[in-house]
N, C-alpha and C positions, 0 to 999 in steps of 0.2 A: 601547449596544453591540449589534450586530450578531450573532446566536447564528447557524451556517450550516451546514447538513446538505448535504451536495454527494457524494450516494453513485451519482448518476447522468448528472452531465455533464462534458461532454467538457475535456479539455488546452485547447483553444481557448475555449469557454464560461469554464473557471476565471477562464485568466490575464485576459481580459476583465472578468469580473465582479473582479477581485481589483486588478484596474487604474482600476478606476471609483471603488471603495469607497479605494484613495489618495488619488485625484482627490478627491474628496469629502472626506477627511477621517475619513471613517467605520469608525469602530474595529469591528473582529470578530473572532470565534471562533469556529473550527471544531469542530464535534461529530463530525463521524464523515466520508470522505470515501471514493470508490471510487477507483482510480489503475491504471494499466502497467505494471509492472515487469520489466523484461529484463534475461533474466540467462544465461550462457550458449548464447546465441545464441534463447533461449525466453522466450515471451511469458507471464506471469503477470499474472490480476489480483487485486490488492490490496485492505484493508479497512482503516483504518488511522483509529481513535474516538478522543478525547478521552480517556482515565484519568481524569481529572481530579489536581488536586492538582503541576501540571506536567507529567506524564507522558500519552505515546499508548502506541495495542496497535496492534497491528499482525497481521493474518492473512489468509494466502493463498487463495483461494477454491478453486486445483486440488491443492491439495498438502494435506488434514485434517492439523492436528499441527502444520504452519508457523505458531507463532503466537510472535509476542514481543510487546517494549515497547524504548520509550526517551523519552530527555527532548527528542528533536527528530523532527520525520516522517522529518527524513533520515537521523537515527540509529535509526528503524525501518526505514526501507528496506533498508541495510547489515545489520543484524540480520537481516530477512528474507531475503536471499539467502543466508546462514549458516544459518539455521533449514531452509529449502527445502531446501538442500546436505544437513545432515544426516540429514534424514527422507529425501532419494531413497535417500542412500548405507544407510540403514538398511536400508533397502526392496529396495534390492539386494544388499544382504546375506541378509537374510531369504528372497530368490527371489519376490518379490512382484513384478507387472506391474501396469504403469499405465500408461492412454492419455496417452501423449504430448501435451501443449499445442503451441500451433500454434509453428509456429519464428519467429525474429523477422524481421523483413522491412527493417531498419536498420540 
């Protein structure tokens, strides 16, 4: 089995490499991955490791505090956009300012 750290290439690079490793046969596991996330018209990027024991974490690189888990990357992603939602909304509660991330372009 295939162990695969992918915290620095691209959407394109993935599905590629993740289309070969079918082709092939080749069983793997992801340890920890960088990713996109657009949420509200805003670009975020993601972190989203292995737990291990079935579970991923999942945390926001612009948002400190956006951090969860779940038992799929896509039920961390979901989670994230809920985690991110309530740390802004905290934040703007609190009267706290933050440099805005870049808006999404899709």
């Amino acid at each position: 089995m295939a162990i695969l750290s992918l915290p620095y290439i691209d959407y394109i690079q993935r599905e590629q490499l993740f289309a070969y490793l079918q082709q092939e046969k080749i069983e793997y596991k992801i340890v920890d991955q960088e990713d996109d996330l657009f949420y509200n018209n805003t670009h975020y990027t993601i972190i989203i490791k292995d737990a291990g024991e079935g579970w991923y974490m999942g945390k926001c690189k612009q948002v400190p505090g956006a951090i969860t888990q779940g038992r799929t990357i896509d039920e961390v992603k979901d989670n994230l956009k809920e985690a991110i939602s309530l740390v802004l909304e905290a934040e703007e509660d609190l009267g706290m300012k933050r440099n805005k991330s870049k808006k999404a372009t899709h």
